[in-house]
C-alpha positions in Angstrom: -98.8 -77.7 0.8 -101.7 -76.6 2.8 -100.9 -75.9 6.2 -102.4 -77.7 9.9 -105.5 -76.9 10.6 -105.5 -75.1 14.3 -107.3 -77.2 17.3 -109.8 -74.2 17.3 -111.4 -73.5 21.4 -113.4 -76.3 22.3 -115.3 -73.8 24.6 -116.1 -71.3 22.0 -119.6 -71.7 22.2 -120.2 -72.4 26.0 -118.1 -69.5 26.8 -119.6 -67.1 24.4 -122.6 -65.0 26.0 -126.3 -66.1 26.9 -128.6 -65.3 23.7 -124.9 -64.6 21.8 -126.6 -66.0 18.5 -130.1 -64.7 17.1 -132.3 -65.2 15.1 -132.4 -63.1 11.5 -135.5 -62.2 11.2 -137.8 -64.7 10.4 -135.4 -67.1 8.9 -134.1 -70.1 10.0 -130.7 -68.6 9.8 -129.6 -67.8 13.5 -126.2 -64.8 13.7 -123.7 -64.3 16.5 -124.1 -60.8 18.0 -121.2 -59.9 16.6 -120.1 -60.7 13.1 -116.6 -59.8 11.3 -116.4 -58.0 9.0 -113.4 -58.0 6.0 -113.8 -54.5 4.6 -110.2 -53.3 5.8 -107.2 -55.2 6.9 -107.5 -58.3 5.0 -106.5 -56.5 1.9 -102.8 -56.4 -0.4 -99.8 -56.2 1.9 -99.2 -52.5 3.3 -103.0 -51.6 3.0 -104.0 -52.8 6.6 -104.1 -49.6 9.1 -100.8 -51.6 11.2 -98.9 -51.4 8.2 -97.6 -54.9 7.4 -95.9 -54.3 4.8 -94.3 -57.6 4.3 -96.9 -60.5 2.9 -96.1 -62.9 5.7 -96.9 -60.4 8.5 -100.0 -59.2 6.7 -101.4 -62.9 6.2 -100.2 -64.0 9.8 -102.2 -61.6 11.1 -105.7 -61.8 9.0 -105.3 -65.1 10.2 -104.9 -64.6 13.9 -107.9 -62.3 13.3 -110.0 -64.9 12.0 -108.7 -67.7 14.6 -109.7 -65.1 17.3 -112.8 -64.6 16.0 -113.9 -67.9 15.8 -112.4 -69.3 18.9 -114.8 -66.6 20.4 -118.0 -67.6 19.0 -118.0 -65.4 15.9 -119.0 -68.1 12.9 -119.6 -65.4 10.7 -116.9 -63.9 8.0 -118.9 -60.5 5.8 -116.9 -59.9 2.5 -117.5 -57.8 -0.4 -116.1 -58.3 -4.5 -114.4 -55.2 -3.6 -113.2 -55.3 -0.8 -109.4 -54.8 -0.7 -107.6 -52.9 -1.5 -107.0 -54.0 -4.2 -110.8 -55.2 -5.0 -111.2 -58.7 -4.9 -107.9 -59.3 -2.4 -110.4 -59.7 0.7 -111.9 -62.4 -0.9 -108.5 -64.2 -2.3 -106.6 -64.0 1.3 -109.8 -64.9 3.3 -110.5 -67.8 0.6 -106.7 -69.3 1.7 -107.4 -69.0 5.0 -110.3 -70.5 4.9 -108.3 -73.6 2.5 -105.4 -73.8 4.4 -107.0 -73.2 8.1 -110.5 -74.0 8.3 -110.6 -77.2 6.6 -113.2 -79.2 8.6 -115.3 -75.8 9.9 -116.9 -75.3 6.4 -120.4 -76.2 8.2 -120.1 -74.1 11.3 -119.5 -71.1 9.4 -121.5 -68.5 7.3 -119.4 -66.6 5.0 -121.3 -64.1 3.0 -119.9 -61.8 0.1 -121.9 -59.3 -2.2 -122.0 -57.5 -5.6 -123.4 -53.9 -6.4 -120.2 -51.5 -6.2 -116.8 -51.2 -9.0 -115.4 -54.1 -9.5 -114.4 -54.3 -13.8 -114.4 -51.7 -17.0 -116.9 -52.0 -19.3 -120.8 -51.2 -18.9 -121.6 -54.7 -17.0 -118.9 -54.5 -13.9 -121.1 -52.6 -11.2 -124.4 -51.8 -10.2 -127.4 -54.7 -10.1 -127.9 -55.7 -13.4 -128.3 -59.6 -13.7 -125.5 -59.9 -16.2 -123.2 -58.2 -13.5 -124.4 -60.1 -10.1 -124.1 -63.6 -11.5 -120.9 -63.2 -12.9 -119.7 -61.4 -10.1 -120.8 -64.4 -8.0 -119.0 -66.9 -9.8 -115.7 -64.6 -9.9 -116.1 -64.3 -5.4 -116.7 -68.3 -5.5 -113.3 -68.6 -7.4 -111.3 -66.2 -5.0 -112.7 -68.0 -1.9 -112.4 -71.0 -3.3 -116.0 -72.2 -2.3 -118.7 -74.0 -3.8 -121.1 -72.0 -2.4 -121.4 -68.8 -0.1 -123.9 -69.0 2.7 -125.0 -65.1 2.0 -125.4 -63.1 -0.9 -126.0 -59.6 -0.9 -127.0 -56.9 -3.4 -124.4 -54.2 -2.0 -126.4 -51.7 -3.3 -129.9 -50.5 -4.6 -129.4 -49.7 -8.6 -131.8 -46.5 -9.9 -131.2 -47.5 -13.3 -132.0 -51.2 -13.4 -135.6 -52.8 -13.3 -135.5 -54.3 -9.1 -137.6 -57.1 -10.8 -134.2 -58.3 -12.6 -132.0 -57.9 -9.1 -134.1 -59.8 -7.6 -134.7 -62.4 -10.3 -130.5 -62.5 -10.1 -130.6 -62.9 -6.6 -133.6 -66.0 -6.6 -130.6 -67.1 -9.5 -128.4 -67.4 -6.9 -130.0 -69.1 -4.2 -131.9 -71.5 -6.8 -128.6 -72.5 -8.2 -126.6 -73.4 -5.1 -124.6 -70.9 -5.3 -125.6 -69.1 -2.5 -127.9 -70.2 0.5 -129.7 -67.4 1.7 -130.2 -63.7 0.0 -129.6 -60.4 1.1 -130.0 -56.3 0.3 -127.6 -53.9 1.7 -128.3 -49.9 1.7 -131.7 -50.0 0.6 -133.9 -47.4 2.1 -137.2 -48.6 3.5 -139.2 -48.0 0.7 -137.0 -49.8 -1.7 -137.1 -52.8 0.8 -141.0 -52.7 0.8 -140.5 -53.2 -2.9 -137.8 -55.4 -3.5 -140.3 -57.9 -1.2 -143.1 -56.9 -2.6 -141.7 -58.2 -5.9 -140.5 -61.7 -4.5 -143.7 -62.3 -3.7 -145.7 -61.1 -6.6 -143.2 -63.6 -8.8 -142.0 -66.2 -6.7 -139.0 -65.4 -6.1 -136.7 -66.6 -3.5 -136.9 -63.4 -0.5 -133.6 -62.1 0.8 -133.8 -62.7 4.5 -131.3 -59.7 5.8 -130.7 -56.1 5.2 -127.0 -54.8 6.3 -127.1 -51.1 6.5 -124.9 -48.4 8.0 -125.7 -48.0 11.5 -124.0 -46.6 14.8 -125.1 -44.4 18.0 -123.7 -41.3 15.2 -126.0 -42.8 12.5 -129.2 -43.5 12.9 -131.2 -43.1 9.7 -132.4 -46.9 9.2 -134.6 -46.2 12.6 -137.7 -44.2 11.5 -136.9 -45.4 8.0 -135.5 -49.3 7.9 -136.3 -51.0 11.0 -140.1 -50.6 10.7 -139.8 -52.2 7.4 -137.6 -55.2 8.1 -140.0 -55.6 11.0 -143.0 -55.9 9.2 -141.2 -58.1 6.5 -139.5 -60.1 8.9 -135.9 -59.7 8.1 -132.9 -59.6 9.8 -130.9 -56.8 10.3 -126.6 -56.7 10.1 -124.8 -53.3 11.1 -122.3 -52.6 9.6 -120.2 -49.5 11.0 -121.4 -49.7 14.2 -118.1 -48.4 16.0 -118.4 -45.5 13.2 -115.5 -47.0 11.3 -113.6 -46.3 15.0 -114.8 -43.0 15.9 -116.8 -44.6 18.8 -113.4 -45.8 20.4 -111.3 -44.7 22.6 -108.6 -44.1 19.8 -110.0 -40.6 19.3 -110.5 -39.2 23.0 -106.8 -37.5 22.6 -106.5 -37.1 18.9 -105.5 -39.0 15.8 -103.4 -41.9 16.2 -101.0 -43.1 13.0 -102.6 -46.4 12.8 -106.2 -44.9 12.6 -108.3 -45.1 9.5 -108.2 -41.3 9.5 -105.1 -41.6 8.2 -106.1 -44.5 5.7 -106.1 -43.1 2.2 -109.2 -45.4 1.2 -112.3 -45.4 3.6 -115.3 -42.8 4.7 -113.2 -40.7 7.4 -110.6 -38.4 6.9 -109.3 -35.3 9.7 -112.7 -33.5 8.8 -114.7 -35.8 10.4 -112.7 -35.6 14.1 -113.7 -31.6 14.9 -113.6 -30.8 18.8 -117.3 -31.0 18.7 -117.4 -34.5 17.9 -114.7 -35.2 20.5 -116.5 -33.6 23.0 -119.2 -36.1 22.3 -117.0 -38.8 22.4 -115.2 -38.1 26.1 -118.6 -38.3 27.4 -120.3 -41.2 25.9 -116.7 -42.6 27.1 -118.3 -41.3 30.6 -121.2 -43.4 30.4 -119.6 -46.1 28.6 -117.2 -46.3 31.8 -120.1 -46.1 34.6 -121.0 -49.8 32.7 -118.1 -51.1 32.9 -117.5 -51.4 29.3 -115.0 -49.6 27.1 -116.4 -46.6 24.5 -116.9 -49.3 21.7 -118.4 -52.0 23.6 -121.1 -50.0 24.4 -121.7 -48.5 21.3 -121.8 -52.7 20.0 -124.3 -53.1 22.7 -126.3 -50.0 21.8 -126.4 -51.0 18.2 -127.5 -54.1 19.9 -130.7 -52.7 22.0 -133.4 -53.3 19.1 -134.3 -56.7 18.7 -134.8 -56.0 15.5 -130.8 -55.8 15.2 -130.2 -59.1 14.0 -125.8 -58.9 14.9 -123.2 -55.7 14.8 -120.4 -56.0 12.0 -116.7 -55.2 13.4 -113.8 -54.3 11.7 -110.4 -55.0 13.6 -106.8 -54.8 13.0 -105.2 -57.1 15.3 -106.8 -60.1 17.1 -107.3 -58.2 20.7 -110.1 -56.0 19.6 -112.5 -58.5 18.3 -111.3 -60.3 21.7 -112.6 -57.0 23.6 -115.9 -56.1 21.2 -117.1 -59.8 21.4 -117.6 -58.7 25.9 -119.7 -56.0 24.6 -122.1 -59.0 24.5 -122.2 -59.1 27.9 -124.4 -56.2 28.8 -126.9 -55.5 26.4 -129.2 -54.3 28.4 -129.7 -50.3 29.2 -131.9 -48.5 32.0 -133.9 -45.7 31.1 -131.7 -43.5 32.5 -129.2 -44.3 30.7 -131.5 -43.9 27.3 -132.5 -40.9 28.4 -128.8 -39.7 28.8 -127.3 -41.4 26.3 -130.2 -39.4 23.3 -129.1 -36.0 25.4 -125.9 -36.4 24.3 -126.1 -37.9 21.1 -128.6 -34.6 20.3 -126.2 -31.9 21.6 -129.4 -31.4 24.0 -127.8 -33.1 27.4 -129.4 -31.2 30.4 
């Protein structure tokens, strides 16, 4: 039997922050600033960074997560195939939520999931062949038991398959109802330039949003990415933006137990905390604290500063961090000064 569905905030819009949702791109399609994002903790029981070992705890709280979220303004959920672990559980515990808790909301969210990484043996279970990306559609449709998503992405440029037939699967998509709006993830400028240039030459539906990695410690998409969304007139979603939690104050005094560091599936491991990096860290903390925000709200907010930057995808593992990130909302805005001091550090060159 499904369960109640919650009397969600009232308020959540009014009491989200001015300008809080923007525009992606060109498009029609208008983002909160800050998005969440199901990559970890929404996986099998045990797998989240809190260690819930116990279903009931683990589901309990993915769903305070997602009631948090959107009784804070954040009416977007990004999923993956495979995300996990294992792959595809994401999707599955974020489709019963969605059943059992959202039933009502269907039109005031945008969920978005996406194809391109391992997700089944065989030669036709990754990368961005059309065989692969329509079936893998229909198999993230089934786990989160929707008719349609609102966003799907091509996780990931493929080297070895024509970019005329990803995008042809992707126009498939959106064509069929099966997904709403289109989007790339990871491309590099150049392949962006093409993957449009493409859509236009054949009529193909465009994808409206690009969601690569970036944070104040990664900044590749800026002389490469964001001049050609610009010109193309797409959107932009972080995702990383906190630097899978290195820009938080969980790292200012060494590795906590529950940090993803200590996560055996995920980009950072003990390597990637040396004393130099701390070092950075205490005194973007510095900064961060003459604003009034915490480490990672400002880093949110930096992410933030282009207005090319369409919305900043968090990860959380328990319901008072996206409480907290959403603030960083609240002061977007950064003096030169602090530009100017904020690149001195990020370079190694302060003073």
């Amino acid at each position: 039997m499904s369960e109640v569905t919650p009397a969600f905030a009232g308020d959540r819009y009014q009491k989200a922050p001015k300008s809080w949702f923007r525009r992606c791109g060109r498009s029609g399609l208008l983002l909160p600033a800050i998005s969440m994002g199901c990559w970890h903790n929404f996986g099998d029981a045990g797998t989240d960074s809190a260690r819930h070992t116990d279903e009931h705890s683990m589901h309990e709280n993915a769903k305070a997560m997602l009631f948090a979220s959107f009784d804070n303004g954040i009416t977007h959920f990004d999923l993956a195939n495979n995300y996990g672990p294992t792959a595809g559980a994401a999707e599955s515990r974020v489709g019963r939520i969605l059943k059992e808790n959202f039933t009502g909301y269907r039109d005031e969210l945008i969920i978005s999931t996406k194809a391109g990484y391992y997700m089944w043996a065989g030669p036709y279970g990754e990368w961005g062949s059309r065989k692969y990306l329509l079936a893998s559609l229909d198999q993230s449709l089934k786990r989160l038991q929707l008719d349609y998503v609102d966003i799907f992405y091509s996780h990931r440029f493929d080297p070895n398959t024509p970019l005329e037939e990803t995008m042809f699967a992707l126009d498939t998509a959106v064509r069929s109802g099966k997904a709403l709006y289109s989007g790339i993830s990871s491309y590099s400028g150049e392949q962006t330039r093409r993957a449009l240039a493409i859509c236009e030459a054949h009529g193909y539906v465009k994808p409206i949003i690009h969601q690569p990695s970036y944070s104040m410690l990664n900044r590749w998409i800026e002389p490469d990415l964001l001049p050609a969304t610009g010109d193309l007139g797409l959107g932009v979603i972080a995702f990383c933006p906190l630097a899978q939690g290195l820009l938080t104050n969980k790292y200012l005094s060494g590795i906590p137990d529950d940090s993803r560091v200590r996560q055996p599936s995920g980009f950072l491991n003990e390597g990637s905390v040396t004393p130099e990096v701390v070092a950075k860290l205490k005194r973007l903390n510095e900064v961060a604290e003459g604003r009034g925000q915490s480490l990672a709200q400002m880093a949110l907010a930096w992410s933030l500063r282009d207005s090319r930057v369409t919305s900043a995808l968090i990860g959380a593992s328990r319901p008072e961090q996206i409480i907290e990130n959403v603030k960083a909302a609240e002061n977007l805005a950064f003096s030169p000064e602090e530009i100017s001091l904020l690149e001195g550090i990020l370079s190694g060159k302060e003073g």
